[in-house]
Every structure is written in structure tokens, then in C-alpha cells.
C-alpha positions in Angstrom: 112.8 25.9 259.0 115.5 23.3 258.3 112.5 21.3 255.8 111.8 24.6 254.5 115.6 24.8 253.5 115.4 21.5 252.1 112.8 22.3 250.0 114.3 25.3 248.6 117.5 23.4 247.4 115.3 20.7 245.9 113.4 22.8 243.9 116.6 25.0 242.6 118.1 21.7 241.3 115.1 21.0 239.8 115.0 24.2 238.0 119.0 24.2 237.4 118.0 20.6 235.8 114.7 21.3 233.9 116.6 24.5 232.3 119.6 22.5 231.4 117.2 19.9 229.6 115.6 22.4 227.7 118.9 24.0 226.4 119.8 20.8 225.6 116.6 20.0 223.8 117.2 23.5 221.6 120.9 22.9 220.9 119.9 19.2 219.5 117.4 20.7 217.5 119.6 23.5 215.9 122.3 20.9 215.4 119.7 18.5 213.7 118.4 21.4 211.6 121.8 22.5 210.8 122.7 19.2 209.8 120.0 19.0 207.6 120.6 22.1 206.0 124.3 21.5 205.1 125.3 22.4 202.1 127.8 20.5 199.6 129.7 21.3 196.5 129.7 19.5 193.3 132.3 20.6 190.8 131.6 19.8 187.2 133.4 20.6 183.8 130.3 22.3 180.9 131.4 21.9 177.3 130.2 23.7 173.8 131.8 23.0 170.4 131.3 24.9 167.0 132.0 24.5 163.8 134.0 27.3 161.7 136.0 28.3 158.5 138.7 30.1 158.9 138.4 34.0 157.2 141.6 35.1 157.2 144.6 33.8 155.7 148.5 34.8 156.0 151.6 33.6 154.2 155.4 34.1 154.1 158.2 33.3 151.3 161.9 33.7 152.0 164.3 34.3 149.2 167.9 34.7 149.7 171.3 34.8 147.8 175.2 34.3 148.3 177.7 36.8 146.7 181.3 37.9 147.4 180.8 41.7 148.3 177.2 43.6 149.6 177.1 45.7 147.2 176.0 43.9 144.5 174.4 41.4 146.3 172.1 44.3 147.5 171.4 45.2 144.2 170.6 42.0 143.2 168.3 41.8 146.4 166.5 44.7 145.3 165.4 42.9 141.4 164.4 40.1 142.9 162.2 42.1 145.0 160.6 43.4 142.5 160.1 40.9 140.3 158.3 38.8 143.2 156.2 41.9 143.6 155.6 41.8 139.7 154.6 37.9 140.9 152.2 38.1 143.2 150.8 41.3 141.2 150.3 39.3 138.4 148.5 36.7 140.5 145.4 39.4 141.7 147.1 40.2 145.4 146.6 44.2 146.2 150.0 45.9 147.0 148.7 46.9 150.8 148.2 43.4 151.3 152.1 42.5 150.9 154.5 43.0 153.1 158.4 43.1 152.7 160.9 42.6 155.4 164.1 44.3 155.7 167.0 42.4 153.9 169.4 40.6 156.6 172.9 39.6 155.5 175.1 37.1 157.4 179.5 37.2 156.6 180.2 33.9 156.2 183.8 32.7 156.9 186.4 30.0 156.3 189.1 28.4 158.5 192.6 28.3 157.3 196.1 27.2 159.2 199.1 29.5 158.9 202.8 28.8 158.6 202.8 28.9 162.2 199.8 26.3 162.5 197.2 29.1 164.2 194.1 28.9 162.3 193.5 31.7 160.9 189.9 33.0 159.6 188.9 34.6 156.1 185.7 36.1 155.3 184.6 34.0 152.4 181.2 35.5 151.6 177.9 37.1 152.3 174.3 35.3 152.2 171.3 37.9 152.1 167.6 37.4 152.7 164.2 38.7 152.5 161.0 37.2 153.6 157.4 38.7 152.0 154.3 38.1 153.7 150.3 38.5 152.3 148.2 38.8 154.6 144.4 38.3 153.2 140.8 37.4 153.3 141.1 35.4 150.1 142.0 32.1 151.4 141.6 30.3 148.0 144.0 33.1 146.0 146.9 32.8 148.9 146.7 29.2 149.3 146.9 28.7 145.5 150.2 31.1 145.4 151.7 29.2 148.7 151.5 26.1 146.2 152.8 28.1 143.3 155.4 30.5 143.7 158.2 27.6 143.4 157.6 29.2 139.4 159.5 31.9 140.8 162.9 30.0 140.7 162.7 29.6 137.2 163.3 33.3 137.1 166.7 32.9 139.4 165.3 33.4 142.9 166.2 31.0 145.2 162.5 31.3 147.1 161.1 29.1 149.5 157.5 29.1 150.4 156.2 28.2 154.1 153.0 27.0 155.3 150.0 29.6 155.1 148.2 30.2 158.9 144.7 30.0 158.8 142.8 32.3 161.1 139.3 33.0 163.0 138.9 36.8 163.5 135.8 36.3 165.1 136.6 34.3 168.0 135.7 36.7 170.8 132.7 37.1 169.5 131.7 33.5 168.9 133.9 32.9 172.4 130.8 34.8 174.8 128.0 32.8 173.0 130.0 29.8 173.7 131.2 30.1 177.3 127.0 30.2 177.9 126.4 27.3 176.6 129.9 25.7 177.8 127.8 27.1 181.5 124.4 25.5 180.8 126.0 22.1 180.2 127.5 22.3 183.4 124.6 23.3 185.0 122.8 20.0 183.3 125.1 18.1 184.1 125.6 18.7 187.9 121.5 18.5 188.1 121.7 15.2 187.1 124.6 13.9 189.6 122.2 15.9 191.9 119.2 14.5 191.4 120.7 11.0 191.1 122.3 11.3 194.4 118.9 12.5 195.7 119.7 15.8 196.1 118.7 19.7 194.8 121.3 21.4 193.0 121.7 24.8 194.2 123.0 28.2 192.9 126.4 28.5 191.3 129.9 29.7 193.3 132.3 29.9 190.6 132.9 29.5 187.0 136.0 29.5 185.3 136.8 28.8 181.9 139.6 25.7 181.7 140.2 25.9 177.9 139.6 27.0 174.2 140.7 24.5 171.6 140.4 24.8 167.8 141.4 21.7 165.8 141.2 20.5 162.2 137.8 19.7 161.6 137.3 16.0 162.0 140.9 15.1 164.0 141.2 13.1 166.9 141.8 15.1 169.9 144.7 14.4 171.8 145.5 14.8 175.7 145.5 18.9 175.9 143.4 19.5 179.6 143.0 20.2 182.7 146.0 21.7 183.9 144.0 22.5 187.2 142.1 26.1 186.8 144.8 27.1 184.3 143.6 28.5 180.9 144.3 26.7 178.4 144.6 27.4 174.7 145.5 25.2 171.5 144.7 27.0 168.3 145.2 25.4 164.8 146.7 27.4 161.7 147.3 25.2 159.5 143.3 23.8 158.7 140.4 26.2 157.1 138.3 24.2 158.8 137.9 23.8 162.0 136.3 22.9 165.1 135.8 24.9 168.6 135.7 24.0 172.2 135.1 25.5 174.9 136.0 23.9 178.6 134.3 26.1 181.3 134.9 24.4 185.4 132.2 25.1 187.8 131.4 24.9 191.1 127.7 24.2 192.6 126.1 24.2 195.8 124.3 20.8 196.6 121.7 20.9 199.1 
């Protein structure tokens, strides 16, 4: 009875051990495969430039004057008003593309000492401006009257012409186009570091676009990205021509 015992506890240790193995066995296997099957991420930057011409144009003058009471310096606000009108009239710009601001007016003051030796102040004067803007699709007409309208002090206005902005009204449009592109150059080049590494690239887990830059056609860029996942924009106003890029940072699986 007692061998028979003996017997019994042998054979349920060898069990207990033969079971354990095997569960062993399995776990190493599934770790193995596991380990095989791990995944990595690359994370890669895609870029697409273009090259446009700007279509729409905007430009501001500023004329002002100084004069001892409002009154008539109002009224001399509102001829030189019209005569610039009569300017840019005269130089083919249609009425609904000019704008006029509303006149501002500033008191201007001098300081004085009394008697007493308490500075005292006295209204001295008033200076009055007035900025018009044109806002266009004729970049050649506006950018030839931003470089002319200095005529205009030969007829007594004191005007002062800024820089014209350059614009790109189509930039959502062209922006969809190039964020696919910015995409596939990611994807090409995160396939290569894939391959290279000996490796499959795998599906994509995030895209987001870094930056849209528009420079001067032909510039040198300067330091402008990555300000981590931030998005980032530098547009250019003062070229017609110009240059488009688009910075798109994704992330891919590597198997």
C-alpha cells in the first residue's frame, strides 16, 4: 500500500512538472512571437513647394495737414480728398475699389513757464489725417500708382505712399493639393529609412501639418521651423512672386 502511495506522489510531480514545462514552452513562444511582432514608430517630416504669382494687390497712402483751428483744417481735408480721388480716377482705378478712412485729428501742445515758474500748457495746433486704400486685381496699375502718387504733392498734399501687400487668394485651395503631396513625401521618405534599416513600413498614426511658408521667389530661407507640432505660418506681402511650402510631420508604424 505504502509503494502504491509512493507511486501516486511520483507520478503527480511528474504531471505537476510535465504541465509546468509545457506552459512554459507556450509562454516562450508567445513572448518570441510577440517580440517578433513588435511594432516601432518612425517619425518623419513630408515637404511640397509650388510656385505662384500673387493675384491680388492692396495699397494705402496717408495724407495729413497742420492748422491752427478744425474747422478749416477739415475743410481743407475734405479738397484734398477729392482731388486724390480725382488722382487715382484719372489713373483707371474704379471708385468701389478705393477706400477712405475717417479723418483723425491729434491737439498738439506747447510748454510754457509762468510768473510763478509752473509750466503751464497751450494748445498750439491741430494735425489731421487720412489714409486711402485700393484694393485690386490689377497688380501692375496699383504698383505703378504706389510708385507715383508722390505727383500728388505738387498739388499741396503732404501724401505719403506705403508699401503695396501682395496677396494669394487661392491658397486653400492650392493648400489641400499640397498637404497630399507634403504626405506622400513623407511616406517615401520613412519607406526608405525602413527598408534601409531592414524593415516594412507600416500604416500611418498621425499627420500633422508643421508649417506653410510663402517667400519671395528665389530667397534664401531662413531658420522659421519646427516649433514642435505647432503650426506654423510665414507669409510674404511684399513679392508678386513667390514660392510655397508646405511642412506636414508624420508618424509611421515600423514593423
Amino acid at each position: 500500500m505504502e509503494n502504491k502511495r509512493s507511486n501516486l506522489v511520483y507520478i503527480g510531480v511528474a504531471l505537476i512538472i510535465g504541465f509546468s514545462m509545457i506552459i512554459c514552452c507556450v509562454l516562450g513562444m508567445y513572448g518570441l512571437a510577440a517580440y517578433k511582432q513588435k511594432k516601432y514608430e518612425v517619425k518623419i517630416n513630408g515637404y511640397c513647394k509650388k510656385q505662384i504669382e500673387s493675384d491680388f494687390v492692396e495699397w494705402t497712402g496717408y495724407y495729413d495737414l497742420t492748422c491752427e483751428d478744425m474747422q478749416t483744417g477739415y475743410a481743407v481735408m475734405e479738397q484734398n480728398k477729392k482731388a486724390v480721388l480725382a488722382y487715382l480716377k484719372d489713373k483707371g482705378v474704379n471708385e468701389n475699389e478705393i477706400t477712405f478712412s475717417a479723418v483723425s485729428f491729434a491737439e498738439n501742445y506747447n510748454y510754457d513757464v509762468d510768473e510763478y515758474g509752473n509750466s503751464v500748457r497751450n494748445l498750439n495746433n491741430y494735425t489731421m489725417g487720412q489714409s486711402v486704400k485700393i484694393s485690386s486685381e490689377d497688380i501692375e496699375k496699383v504698383t505703378d500708382i504706389s510708385r507715383s502718387s508722390s505727383e500728388l504733392i505738387n498739388k499741396g498734399i503732404h501724401f505719403q505712399s506705403r508699401q503695396p501687400e501682395y496677396k494669394y487668394t487661392k491658397l486653400e485651395d492650392l493648400k489641400v493639393d499640397m498637404l497630399a503631396e507634403a504626405s506622400a513625401d513623407a511616406r517615401n521618405r520613412a519607406k526608405i529609412i525602413a527598408e534601409n534599416a531592414g524593415s516594412k513600413l507600416g500604416s500611418l498614426t498621425s499627420a500633422k501639418l508643421s508649417s506653410i511658408k510663402i517667400t519671395p521667389l528665389y530667397s534664401i530661407p531662413g531658420e522659421f521651423e519646427n516649433y514642435g507640432y505647432s503650426y506654423y505660418v510665414s507669409n510674404d506681402l511684399a513679392s508678386i512672386e513667390k514660392e510655397v511650402t508646405v511642412t506636414v510631420h508624420c508618424t509611421f508604424i515600423v514593423k
